[in-house]
N, C-alpha and C positions, 0 to 999 in steps of 0.2 A: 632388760633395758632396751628401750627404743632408739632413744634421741637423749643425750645426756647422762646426766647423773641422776638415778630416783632415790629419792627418798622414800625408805620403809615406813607404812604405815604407824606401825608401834612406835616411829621414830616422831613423827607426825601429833601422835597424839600427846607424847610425852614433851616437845616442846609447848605443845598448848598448856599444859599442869601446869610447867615452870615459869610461866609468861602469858598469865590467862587474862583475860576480860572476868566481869563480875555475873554470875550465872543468876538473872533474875525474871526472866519470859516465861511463861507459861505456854499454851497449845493456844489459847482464847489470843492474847496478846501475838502471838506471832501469826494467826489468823488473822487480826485483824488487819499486823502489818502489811498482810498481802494484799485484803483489801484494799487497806487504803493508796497502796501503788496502783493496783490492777484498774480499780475502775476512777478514772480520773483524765487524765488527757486526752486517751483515745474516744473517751464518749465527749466529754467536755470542747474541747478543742478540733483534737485532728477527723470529729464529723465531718467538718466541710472541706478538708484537704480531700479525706476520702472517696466524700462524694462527688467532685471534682474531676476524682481520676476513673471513677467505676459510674459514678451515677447512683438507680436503686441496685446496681448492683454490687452495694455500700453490703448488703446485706448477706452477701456470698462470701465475700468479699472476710466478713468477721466470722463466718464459718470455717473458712479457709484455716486463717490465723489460729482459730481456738483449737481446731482440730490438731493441728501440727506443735502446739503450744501443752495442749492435753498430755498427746505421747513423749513431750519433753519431761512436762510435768514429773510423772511415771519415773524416767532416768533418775530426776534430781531425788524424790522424795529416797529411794535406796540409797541413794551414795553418800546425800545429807545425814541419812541415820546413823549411816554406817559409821562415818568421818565429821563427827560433828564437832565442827570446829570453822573459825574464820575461816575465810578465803573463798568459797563456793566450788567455781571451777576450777581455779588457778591451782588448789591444794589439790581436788582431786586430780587433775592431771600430774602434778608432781608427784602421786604416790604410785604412778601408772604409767607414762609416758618420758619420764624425764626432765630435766630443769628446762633445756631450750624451749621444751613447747608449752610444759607450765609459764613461760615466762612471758611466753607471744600471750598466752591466755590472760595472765594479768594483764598486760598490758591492755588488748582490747576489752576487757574489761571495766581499766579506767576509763578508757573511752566511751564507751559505753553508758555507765554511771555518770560520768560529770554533765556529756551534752546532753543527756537524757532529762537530767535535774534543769537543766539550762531550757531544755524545749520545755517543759514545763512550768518552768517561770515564763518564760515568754506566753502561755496559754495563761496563766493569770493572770499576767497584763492586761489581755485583751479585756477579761473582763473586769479586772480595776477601772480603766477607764470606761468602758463602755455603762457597764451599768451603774459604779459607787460614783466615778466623777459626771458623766453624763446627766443620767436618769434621776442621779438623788441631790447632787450637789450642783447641778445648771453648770460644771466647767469642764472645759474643751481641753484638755492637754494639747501642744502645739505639735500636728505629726512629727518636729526631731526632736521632741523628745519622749515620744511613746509608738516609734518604729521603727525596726531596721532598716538600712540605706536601701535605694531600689534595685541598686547594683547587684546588693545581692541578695534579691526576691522579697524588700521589706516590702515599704509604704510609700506612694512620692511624697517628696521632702523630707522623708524620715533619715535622722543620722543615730538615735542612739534610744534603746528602749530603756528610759530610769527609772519606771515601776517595777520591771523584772532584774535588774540591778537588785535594785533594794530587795525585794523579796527573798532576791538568794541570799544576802548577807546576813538578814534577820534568822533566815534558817539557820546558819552557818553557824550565829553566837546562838540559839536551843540545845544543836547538836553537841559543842561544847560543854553546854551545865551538865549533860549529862542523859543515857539513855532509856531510867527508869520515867526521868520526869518527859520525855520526850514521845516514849509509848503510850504515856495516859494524855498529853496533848492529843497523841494521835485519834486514843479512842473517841475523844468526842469529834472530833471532825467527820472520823468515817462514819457516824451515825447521823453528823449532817447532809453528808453526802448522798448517804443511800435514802433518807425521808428525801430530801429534795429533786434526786432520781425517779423514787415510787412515784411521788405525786405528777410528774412529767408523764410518765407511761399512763396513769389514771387521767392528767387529760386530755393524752393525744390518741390513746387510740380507739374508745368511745367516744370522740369527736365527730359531731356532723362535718366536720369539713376531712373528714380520713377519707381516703377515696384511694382503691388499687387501680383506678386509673395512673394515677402518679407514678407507679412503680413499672411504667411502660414510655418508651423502650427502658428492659430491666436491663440491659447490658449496652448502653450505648458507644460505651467504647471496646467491645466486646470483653472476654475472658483473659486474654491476652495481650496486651497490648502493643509486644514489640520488648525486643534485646534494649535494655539499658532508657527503657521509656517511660518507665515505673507508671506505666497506665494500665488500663485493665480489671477489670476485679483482682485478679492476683496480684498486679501492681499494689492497690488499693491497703491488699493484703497486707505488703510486703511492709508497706508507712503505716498503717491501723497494727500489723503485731509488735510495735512499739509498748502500746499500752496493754499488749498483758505479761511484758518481764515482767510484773512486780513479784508475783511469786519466785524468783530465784533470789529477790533478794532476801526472801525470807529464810531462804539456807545460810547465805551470807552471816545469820545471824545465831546461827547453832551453836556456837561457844559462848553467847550468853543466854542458853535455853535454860531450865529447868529439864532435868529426864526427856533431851534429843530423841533419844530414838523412839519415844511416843510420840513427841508435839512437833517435832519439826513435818512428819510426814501427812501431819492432821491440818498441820498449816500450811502446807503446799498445795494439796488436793482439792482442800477445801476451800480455801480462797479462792483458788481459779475457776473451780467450778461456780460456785454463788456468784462470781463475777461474772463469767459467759453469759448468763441468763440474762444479765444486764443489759447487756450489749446490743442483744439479738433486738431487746426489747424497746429499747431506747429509739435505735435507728431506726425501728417500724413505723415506732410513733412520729417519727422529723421526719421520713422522708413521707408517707403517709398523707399527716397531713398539707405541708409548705410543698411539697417535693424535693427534689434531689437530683435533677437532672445538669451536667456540666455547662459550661460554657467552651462551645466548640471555635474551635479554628477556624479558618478560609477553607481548608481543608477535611472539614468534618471530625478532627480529630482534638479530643478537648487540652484544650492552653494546661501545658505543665503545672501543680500545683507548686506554690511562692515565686510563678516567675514572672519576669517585668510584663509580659503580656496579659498574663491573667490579673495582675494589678492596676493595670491600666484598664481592663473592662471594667474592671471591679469598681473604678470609680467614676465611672458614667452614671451610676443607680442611685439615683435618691435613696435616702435612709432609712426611709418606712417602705420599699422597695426590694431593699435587697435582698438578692436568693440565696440561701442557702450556704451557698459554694463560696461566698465572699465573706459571712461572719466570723468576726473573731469571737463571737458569745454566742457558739450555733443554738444551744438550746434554750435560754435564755430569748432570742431571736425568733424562734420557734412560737414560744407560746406569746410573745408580742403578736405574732404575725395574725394568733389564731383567735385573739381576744380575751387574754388572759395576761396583760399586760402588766398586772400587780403580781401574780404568782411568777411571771417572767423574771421582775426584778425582784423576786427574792427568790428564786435559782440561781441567780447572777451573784445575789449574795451568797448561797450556799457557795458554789464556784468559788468566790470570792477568798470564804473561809476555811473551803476544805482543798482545795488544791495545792497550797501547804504542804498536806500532808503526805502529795504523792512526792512535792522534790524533798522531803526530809527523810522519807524511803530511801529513794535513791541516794542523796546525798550519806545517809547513815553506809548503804552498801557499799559507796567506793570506799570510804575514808576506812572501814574494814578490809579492802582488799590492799590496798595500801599500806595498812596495818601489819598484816602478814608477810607479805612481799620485804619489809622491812626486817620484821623479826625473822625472816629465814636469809638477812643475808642482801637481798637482791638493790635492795634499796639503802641509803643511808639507815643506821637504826636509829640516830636522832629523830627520823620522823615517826617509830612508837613508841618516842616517851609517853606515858601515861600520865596526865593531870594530879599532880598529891591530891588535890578537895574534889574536882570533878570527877577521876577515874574514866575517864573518855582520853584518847589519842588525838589532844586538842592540836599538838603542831599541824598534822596532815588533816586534820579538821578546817582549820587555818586556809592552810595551799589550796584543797580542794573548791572553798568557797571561793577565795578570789576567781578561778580557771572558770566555775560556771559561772561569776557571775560578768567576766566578760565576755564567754561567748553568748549570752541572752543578752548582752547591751547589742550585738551586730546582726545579727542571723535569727530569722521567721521559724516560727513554731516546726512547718511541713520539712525541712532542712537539716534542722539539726534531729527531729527524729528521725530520719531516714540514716542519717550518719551513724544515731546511735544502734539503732539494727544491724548493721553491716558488723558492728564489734560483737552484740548481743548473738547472734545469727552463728558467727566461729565458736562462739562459748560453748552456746547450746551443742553444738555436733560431739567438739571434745569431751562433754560429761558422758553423753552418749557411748561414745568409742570406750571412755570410762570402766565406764557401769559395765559395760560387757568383759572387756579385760580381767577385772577384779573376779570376776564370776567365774573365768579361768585361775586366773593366778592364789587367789584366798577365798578356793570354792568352801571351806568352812569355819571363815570369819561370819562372826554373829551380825545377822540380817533381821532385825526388826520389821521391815520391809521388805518385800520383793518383787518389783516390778512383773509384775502376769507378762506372760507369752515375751521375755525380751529377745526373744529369735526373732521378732516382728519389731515389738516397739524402740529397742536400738537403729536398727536400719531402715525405719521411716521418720525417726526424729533427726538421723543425719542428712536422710535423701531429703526431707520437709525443709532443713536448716539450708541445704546448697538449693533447693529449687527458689525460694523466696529472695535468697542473695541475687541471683540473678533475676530475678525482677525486679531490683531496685533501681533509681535512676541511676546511669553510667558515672554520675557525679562523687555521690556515694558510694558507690563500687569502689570508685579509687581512693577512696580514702584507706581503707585498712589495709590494703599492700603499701600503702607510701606512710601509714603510721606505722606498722608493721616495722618496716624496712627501719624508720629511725628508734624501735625499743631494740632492734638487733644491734644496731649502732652500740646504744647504752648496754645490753648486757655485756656485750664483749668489749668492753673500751672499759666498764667498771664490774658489774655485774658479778662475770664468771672467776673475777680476781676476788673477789668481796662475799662472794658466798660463802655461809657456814657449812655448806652439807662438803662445797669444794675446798674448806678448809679446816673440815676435820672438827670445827668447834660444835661439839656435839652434847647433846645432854648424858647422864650416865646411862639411860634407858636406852638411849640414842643409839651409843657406842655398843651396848649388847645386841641389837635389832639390826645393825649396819655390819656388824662382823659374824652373828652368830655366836653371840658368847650365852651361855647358858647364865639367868641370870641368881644370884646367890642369894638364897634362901638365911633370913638373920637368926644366929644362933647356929649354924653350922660351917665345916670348914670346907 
């Protein structure tokens, strides 16, 4: 025991039997669900926060991220196989470290997942309006009601974004029917997503107008940018590895796999990887052709991305003008720019259609962390009743939609993803600390998986995990000691009085696994 009360894995897996979800994902299916989180905002969207704070050096910048997200990768796919079951981190920590720090881990967990669903409806916004009401339908939504306030980093005149409202709602009642019908939505979206990707990299970077001039100066706010400044390519980093969590949430969902310990490790790996490639390729092509270069200060040092100063440059620029750094539809914007202004706006639509599909990832992974945290105890259990007709945990299904979709009604896409990193960022290190533990304590529990060299890749996805927290903006930093601070509040005010594992309410497996009772063979005495 570390830090609390742990719960025995055996204990762990036998509450999952007695209180299970319906086991219906295959390896393809939860592949794709990683796609369909991983490649979506950060190419779609936070392009031009990124390139804002790094410049071309947009392009290091998703090296950075991938790389550190790789050797995550690695951690998760062992511990997913191993422990397959809701919860992602939050369980494996509870079967390793104790309830206290599983607890902090749910919690920025929720965090994590809700704003995350929230900046990503915000990135659909952008391009609901810009391209479906814009470019197809000739109407202007009035900035308050398709921006956050400028106060904090929207749009001027913006008070309230009601296209990323709606969007999250709409998710929220799918998420509810149910999550067989929910993964075959998905599939067709991430097949729009990635053709209207391909054809982006097809015509930007055989473009007469590609020029590696563009990607000079490649570091204009150099490598670094300063304590708590989130500039820099690493800064850049820190807001771009936003958009490749999606592969953990694809462990989030190993209690409704089909045979875990082959598909959940096929859809970790492999999702992220096929996404990478994406990445790399996409930004070559935007910054390439348009370029990429920031909008610098008085001081040479480029204007914070979502802050009232960079909103304010932003709207000096005529709209057939504008660079890069200021689209809410970068790539979409991209191929307007380059003379491809019909395939533009149907990118905008693909965006349109398939960005959905990353907040319904997300959205699916907290309302599963949620889920768990409840059934062990931590949370009211009212909130995983399970639907009679649906079979989804529609109450926390419910709560969860409202929470994103008022933070996308106030707060700019660059924002709430940097927020949600700071919780994602803790996750990641604790699987880590994990995966290693377990390898001492149940060095011959069945490993389907086993993470190569983790004398290495444990202690570079913790060192990766605290190096990028600190380059996040100082704004963000404070957020998860001061959410932190108030889940410590709730577990020890209700929590530690209301747990099962601290109140003995255990399953019969439970009670053998928890005491050491040898368990009794039927038909003898």
């Amino acid at each position: 025991m570390i830090f609390g009360r742990v719960k025995p894995l055996d204990a762990i897996l036998a509450t999952a039997e007695k209180k299970s979800l319906h086991r219906t994902l295959g390896w393809f299916q939860l592949t794709l669900f990683g796609i369909g989180c991983v490649i979506g905002t950060g190419i779609f969207v936070l392009t031009s926060a990124g390139a804002q704070k790094a410049g071309p050096g947009l392009m290091l910048a998703f090296a950075i991220a991938g790389a550190i997200c790789i050797v995550a990768a690695f951690c998760y796919a062992e511990i997913a196989a191993m422990i397959p079951v809701a919860g992602s981190a939050y369980t494996y920590t509870y079967s390793t470290m104790g309830e206290v720090l599983a607890w902090t881990v749910g919690w920025a967990l929720i965090l994590e997942y809700a704003v995350a669903a929230s900046a990503v409806s915000v990135g659909w916004s952008g391009y609901f309006t810009g391209t479906i009401l814009n470019e197809f339908l000739g109407i202007h939504l009035p900035a308050w009601l398709s921006g956050a306030p400028l106060a904090l980093g929207g749009v001027e005149g913006g008070f309230i974004n009601l296209p990323a409202v709606l969007i999250s709602l709409l998710i929220t009642w799918l998420l509810m029917v149910g999550t067989t019908e929910s993964a075959r939505v998905n599939a067709v979206l991430v097949a729009i997503k990635v053709t209207a990707l391909t054809a982006f990299v097809l015509l930007t970077l055989p473009s007469d107008q590609f020029s590696t001039d563009k990607f000079n100066p490649f570091l204009p706010a150099g490598v670094f940018g300063g304590f708590g400044s989130g500039l820099g390519a690493v800064g850049a980093a820190a807001t771009i590895f936003f958009a490749y969590v999606g592969f953990d949430a694809v462990s989030t969902a190993a209690e409704e796999t089909k045979n875990p310990q082959r598909n959940v490790p096929i859809g970790l790996v492999g999702s992220l990887l096929f996404c990478t490639i994406f990445y790399i390729l996409v930004a070559a092509g935007a910054i390439g052709t348009v370029g990429g270069q920031p909008i610098l200060g008085p001081n040479g040092v480029p204007f914070p991305a979502g802050s009232e100063e960079l909103a304010r440059q932003c709207a000096t620029f005529a709209a057939n003008d504008l660079p890069l750094v200021c689209s809410n539809e970068a790539l979409a914007h991209v191929l307007r720019q380059i003379g491809w202004s019909g395939v533009g706006n149907m990118l905008g639509i693909a965006a349109f259609l398939a960005l959905p599909s990353v907040i319904l990832i997300l959205m699916f992974g907290q309302t599963r962390i949620f889920f768990v945290m409840s059934r062990d105890g931590l949370l009211p259990e009212k909130l995983s009743a399970v639907h009679p007709k649906w079979k989804t945990p529609y109450i926390v299904t419910a709560l969860t939609g409202a929470a994103v979709a008022f933070a996308a009604a106030f707060l700019p896409v660059g924002k709430l993803a940097d927020i949600a990193n700071a919780g994602t960022l803790y996750a990641f290190m604790m699987v880590a600390f994990a995966v290693m533990i377990l390898r001492r304590t149940a060095p011959d529990r069945r490993r389907d998986f086993r993470t190569p060299a983790l004398w290495l890749m444990g202690p570079l996805t913790i060192a990766g995990c605290i190096f990028l927290f600190f380059n996040l903006p100082l704004d963000a930093m404070l957020v998860l000691p001061i959410w932190g601070a108030v889940g410590l509040l709730i577990y020890y005010g209700y929590s530690y009085r209301a747990s099962h594992l601290g109140r003995g309410i255990i399953e019969v497996h439970e009670d053998e696994a928890v005491h050491g009772v040898e368990p009794k063979v039927p038909g003898t005495h």
